[in-house]
C-alpha positions in Angstrom: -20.0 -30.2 12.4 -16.6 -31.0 11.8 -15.6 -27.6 10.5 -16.7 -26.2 13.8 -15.1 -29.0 15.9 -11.8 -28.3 14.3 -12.0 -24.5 13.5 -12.5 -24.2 17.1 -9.7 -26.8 18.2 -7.1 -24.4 16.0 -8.0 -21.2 18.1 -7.9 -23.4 21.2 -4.3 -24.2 20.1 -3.2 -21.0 19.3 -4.7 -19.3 22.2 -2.6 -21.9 24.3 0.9 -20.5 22.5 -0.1 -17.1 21.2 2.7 -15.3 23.1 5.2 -17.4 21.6 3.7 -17.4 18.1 3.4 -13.9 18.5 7.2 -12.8 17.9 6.9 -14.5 14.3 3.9 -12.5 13.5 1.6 -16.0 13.5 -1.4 -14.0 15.0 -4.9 -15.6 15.0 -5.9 -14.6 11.5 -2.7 -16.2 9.9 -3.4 -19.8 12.2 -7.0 -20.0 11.8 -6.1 -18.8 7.4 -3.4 -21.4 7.8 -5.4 -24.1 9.1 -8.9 -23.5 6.8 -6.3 -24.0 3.6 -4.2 -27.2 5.2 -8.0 -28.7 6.0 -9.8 -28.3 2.1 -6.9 -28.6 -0.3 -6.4 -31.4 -2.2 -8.7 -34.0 -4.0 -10.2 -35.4 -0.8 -10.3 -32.4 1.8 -11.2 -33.3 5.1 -13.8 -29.9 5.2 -15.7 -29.2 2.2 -17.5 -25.5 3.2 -20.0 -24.6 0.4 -19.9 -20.8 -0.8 -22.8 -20.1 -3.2 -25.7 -20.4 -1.3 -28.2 -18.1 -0.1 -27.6 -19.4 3.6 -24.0 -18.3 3.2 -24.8 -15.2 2.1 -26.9 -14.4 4.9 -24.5 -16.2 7.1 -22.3 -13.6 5.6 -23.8 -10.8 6.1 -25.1 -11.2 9.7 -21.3 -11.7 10.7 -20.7 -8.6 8.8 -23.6 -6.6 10.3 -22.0 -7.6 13.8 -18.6 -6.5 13.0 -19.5 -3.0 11.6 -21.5 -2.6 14.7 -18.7 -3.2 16.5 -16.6 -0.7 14.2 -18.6 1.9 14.1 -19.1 1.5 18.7 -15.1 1.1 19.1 -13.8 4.1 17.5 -12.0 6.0 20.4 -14.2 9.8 20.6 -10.9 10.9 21.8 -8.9 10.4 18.5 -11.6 11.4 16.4 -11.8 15.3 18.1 -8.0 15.3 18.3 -7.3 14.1 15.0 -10.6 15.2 13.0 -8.7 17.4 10.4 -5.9 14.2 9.7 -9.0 11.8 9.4 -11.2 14.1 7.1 -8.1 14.1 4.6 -8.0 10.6 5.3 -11.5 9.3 5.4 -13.0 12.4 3.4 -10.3 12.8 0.7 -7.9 10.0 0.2 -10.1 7.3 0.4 -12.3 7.9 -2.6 -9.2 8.9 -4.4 -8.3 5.9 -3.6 -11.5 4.2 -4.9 -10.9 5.7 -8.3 -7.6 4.7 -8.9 -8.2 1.1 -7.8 -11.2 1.3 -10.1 -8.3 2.7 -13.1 -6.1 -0.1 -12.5 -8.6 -2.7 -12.2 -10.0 -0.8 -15.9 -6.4 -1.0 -17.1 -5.4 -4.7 -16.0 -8.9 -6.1 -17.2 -10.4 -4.3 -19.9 -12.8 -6.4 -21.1 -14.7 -7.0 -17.7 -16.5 -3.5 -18.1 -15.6 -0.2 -15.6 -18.5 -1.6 -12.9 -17.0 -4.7 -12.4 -13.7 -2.7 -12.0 -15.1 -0.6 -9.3 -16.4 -3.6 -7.7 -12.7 -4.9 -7.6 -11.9 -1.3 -5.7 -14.6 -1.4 -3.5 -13.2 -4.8 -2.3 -9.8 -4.7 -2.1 -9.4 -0.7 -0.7 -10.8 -1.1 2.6 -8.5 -1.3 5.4 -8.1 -3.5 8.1 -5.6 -4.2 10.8 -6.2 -7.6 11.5 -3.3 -8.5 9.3 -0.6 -6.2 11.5 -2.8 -6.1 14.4 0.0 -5.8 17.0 0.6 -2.5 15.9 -1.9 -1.3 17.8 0.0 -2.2 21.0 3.1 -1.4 19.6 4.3 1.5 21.6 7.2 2.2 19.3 4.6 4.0 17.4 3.3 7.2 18.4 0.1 7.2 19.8 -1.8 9.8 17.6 -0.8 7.5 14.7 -2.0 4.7 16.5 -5.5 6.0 17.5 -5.6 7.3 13.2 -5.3 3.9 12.1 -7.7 2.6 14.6 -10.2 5.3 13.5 -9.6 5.0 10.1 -10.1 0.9 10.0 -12.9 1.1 11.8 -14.8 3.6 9.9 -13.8 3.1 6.7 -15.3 -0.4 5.6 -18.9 1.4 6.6 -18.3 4.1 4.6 -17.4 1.8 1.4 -19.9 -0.7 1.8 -22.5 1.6 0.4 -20.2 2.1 -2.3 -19.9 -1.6 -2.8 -23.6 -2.2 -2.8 -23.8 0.2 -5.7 -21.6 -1.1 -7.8 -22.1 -4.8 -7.1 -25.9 -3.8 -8.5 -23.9 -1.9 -11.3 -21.9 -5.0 -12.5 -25.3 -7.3 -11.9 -27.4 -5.0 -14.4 -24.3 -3.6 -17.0 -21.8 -6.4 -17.0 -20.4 -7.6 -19.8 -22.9 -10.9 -19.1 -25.7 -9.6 -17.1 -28.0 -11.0 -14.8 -31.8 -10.3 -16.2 -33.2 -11.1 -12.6 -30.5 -8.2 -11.3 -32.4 -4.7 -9.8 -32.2 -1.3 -11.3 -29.6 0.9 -9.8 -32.7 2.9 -7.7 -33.7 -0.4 -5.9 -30.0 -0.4 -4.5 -30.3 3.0 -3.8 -33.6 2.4 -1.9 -32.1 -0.3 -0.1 -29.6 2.1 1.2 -31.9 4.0 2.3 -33.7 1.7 4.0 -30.7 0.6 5.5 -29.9 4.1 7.3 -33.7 4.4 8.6 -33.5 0.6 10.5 -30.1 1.5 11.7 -31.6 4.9 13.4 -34.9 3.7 14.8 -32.7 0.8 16.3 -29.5 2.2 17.7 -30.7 5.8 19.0 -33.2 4.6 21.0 -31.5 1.6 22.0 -28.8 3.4 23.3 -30.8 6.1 25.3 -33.1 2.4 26.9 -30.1 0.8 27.6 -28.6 4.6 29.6 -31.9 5.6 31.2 -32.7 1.9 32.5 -28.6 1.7 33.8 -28.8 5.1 35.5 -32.2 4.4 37.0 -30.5 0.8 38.5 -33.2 -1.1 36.2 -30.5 -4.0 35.2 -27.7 -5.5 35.6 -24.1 -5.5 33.7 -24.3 -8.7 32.0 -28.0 -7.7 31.1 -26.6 -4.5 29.6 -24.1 -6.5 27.6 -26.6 -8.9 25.9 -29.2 -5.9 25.2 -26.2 -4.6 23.4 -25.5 -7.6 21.4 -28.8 -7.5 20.3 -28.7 -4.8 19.0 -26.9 -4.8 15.1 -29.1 -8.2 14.9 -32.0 -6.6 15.2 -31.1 -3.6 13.0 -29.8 -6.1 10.4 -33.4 -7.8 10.9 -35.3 -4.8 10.7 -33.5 -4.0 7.5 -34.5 -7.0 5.5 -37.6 -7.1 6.4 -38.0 -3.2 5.0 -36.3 -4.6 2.5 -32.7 -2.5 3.0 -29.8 -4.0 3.5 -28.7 -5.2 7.0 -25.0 -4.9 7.4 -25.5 -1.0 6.4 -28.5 -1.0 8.9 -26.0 -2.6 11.9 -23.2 0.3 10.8 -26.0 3.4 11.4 -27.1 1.5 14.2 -23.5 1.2 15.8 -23.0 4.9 14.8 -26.1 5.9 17.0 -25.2 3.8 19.5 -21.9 5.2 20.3 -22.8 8.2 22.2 -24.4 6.3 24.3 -22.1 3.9 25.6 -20.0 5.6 27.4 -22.3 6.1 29.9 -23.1 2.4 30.7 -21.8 -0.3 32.8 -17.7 -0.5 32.8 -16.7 -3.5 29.9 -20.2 -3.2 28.3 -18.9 -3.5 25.4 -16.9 -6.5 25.9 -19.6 -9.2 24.7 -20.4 -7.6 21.4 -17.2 -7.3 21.0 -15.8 -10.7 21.7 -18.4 -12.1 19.8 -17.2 -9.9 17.0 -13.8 -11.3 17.5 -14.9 -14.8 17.4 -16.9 -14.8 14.1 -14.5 -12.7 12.5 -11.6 -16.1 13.4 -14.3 -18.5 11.7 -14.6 -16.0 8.7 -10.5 -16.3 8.8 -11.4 -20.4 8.6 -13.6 -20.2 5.8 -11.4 -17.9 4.2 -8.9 -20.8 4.0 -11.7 -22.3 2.1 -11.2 -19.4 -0.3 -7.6 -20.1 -0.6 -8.1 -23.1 -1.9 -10.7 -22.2 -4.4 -9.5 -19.4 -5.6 -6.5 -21.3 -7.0 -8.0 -24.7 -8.2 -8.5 -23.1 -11.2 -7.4 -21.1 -14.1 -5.0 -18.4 -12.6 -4.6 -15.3 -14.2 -1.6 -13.6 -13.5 -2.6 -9.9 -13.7 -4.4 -10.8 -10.6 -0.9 -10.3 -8.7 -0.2 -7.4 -10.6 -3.5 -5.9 -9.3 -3.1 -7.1 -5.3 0.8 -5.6 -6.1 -0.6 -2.2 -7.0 -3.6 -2.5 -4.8 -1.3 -2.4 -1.7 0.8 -0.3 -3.0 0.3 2.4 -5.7 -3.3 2.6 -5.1 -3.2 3.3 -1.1 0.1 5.3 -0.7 0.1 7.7 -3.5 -3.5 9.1 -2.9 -2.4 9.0 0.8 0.8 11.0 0.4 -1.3 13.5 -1.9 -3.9 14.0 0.8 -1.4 14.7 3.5 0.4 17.6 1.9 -0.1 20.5 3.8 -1.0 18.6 6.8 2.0 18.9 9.3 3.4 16.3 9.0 7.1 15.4 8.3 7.7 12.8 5.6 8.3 10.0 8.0 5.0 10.5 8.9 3.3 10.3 6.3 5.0 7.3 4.6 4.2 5.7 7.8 0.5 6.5 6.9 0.5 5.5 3.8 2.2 2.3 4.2 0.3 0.9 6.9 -2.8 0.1 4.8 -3.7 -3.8 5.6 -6.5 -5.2 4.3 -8.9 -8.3 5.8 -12.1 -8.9 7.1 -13.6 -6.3 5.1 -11.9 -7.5 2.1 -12.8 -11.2 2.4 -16.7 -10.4 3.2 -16.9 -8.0 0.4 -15.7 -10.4 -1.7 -17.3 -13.4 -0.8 -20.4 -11.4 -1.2 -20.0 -10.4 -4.7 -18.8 -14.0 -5.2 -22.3 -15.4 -4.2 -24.0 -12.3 -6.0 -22.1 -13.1 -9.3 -21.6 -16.6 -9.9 -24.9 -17.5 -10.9 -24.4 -15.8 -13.9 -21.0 -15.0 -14.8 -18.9 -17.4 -13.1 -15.8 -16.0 -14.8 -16.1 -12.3 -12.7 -17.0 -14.1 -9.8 -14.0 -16.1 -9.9 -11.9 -12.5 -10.9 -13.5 -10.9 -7.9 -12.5 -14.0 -5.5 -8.8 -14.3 -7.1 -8.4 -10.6 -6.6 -9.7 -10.7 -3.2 -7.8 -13.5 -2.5 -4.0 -12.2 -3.5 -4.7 -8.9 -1.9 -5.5 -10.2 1.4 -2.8 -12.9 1.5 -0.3 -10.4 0.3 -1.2 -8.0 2.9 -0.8 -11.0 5.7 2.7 -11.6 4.5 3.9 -7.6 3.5 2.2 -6.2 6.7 2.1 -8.3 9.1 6.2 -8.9 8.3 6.8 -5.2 7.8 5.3 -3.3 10.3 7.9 -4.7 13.3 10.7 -3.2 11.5 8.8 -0.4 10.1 8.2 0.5 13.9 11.9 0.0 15.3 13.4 2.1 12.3 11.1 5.0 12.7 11.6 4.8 16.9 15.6 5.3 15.8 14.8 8.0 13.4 12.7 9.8 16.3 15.6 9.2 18.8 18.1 10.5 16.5 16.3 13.2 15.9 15.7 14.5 19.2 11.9 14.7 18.6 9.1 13.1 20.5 7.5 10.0 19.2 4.7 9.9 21.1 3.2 13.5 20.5 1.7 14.4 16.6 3.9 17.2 14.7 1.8 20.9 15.3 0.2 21.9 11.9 
């Protein structure tokens, strides 16, 4: 109970001075990180939070489930039918060439822990999120089709790579270099998946045409409407398990369906679900604190740097840069694109999860997978979240000098 006491009491402090923490890039991730790490380090931590138990995995997982539905309902329809050839090369193209070469490096760096493992290390450190720079979203310094990209693309892409994590999380279970002889074949994943997809539809299509036809028809009321809607990725997550899929995925699909739909409901209806995305996602910042600490208790290895390094570098912009050519847009642009690449919630739930999954076993990848996750993120939170200000005002000057506008997208 103490966690929550203080967790809580840290956002109530930051919320009181978050326009003044603001201009140093101290946004609510970085506190609530900042505050989970000052609270469990040392030999007497005033919060002990316990990873590698079932209940956090589901724990896990059901704040995951909630912020992919919240993902996959936020993306603006706008962006996505203006900008639907950028984000296919994006989403479609770049992002499993970016798998692969995080999956290379990870092969390269560590040899010995086997090419599934490697890909799990890709599938958790290549998702991006804009937690970590979130104020570029409101920065108006940056055009607004690049805005509403980067909001499409982290929003979308952690759905589309959890699948891919799932797969090779069962991968490194069955073929690591120390397997786990309780793991599942490969097809039982796959099944899962499937699964997964079939709880998200029967939940989120006709959930979204109840909640439309009983609005229209004046059956309820707005803050009825806004807890039928948080109900929903809990009950596709629920429904998953108990076909025995996996939730999180279910709670995506379900979010997907969804969508459509909302737009034609009560004004802010989507305000609950998402607040209450906002919160847990600021006690996963906490626990991830927690992380912090753990992660670096230990025996550090130093390739681990070397891997978040390249991870936030190498392996985003080149395949990036490589997807974009021939797209329109000037190189400005598309360094801009390829730059802005932050990574965290996505990251830290990934990893926690294959943390739980794999330290029963082989408590050495389990460690890798929670050092790697670890750097990457923290090294995002510092490179991004300092960067992007200045990123912004030099690229504004570029624009001015150039004539052009900075709002509109360069014509293909």
């Amino acid at each position: 109970m103490i966690a929550l006491v203080v967790s809580m009491g840290t956002l109530f402090a930051w919320a009181l001075v978050a326009g003044r923490l603001t201009r140093w890039s101290v946004t609510a991730p970085v506190a609530m990180t900042a505050a989970g790490v000052a609270l469990t380090v040392g030999p007497h931590p005033v919060i002990q939070i316990s990873l590698s138990t079932s209940d956090a995995e589901r724990a896990v997982e059901i704040i995951l489930a909630v912020l992919l539905f919240v993902d996959a309902t936020d993306v603006p329809a706008g962006a996505v039918r203006r900008q639907r050839r950028l984000l296919v090369r994006l989403l479609v193209l770049a992002l499993p060439l970016t798998l692969l070469a995080g999956t290379l490096v990870g092969a390269l760096l560590f040899p010995s822990d086997g090419w599934w493992l490697a890909a799990v290390f890709a599938a958790v450190t290549v998702p991006v999120d804009l937690a970590p720079a979130a104020e570029l979203i409101r920065d108006t310094r940056l055009p607004s089709w690049l805005r509403g990209v980067l909001t499409v693309e982290s929003g979308l892409n952690d759905g589309i790579v959890a699948p891919v994590f799932l797969l090779c999380l069962a991968g490194a279970e069955a073929h690591g270099p120390v397997p786990d002889p309780l793991a599942e074949p490969l097809g039982h994943a796959l099944d899962a998946l499937l699964w997964a997809v079939l709880a998200g539809v029967l939940v989120g299509k006709p959930g979204g045409r109840l909640l439309q036809h009983s609005w229209r028809a004046g059956w309820t009321k707005p803050a009825a409407v806004r807890l039928g809607i948080v109900a929903l990725p809990l009950m596709a997550y629920g429904l998953a398990v108990l076909l025995d899929g996996n939730g999180f995925i279910a709670a995506f699909v379900a979010g997907l369906c969804f969508a459509p739909h909302a737009r034609a409901l009560a004004p802010r209806a989507l305000h609950l679900v998402e607040d209450t995305g906002t919160l847990l996602s600021l006690a996963l910042w906490f626990v991830f604190g927690e992380v912090v600490t753990q992660a670096f208790t230990g025996d550090f290895d130093g390739l681990v740097v070397a891997y978040a390094a390249l991870s936030l570098t190498v392996v985003r912009i080149a395949p990036v840069l490589f997807c974009l050519v021939g797209s329109g847009l000037d190189l400005a642009d598309r360094l801009l694109l390829a730059w802005l690449g932050p990574r965290g919630l996505a990251s830290i739930v990934f990893g926690l999860l294959a943390f739980i999954s794999l330290a029963p076993f082989d408590p050495h990848a389990a460690d890798l997978v929670g050092q790697l996750m670890t750097m990457t993120v923290l090294m995002s939170l510092l490179v991004h979240g300092l960067t992007y200000g200045p990123l912004a005002a030099r690229y504004a000057r570029a624009r001015a000098r150039a004539g052009g506008d900075a709002t509109a997208r360069p014509s293909s």
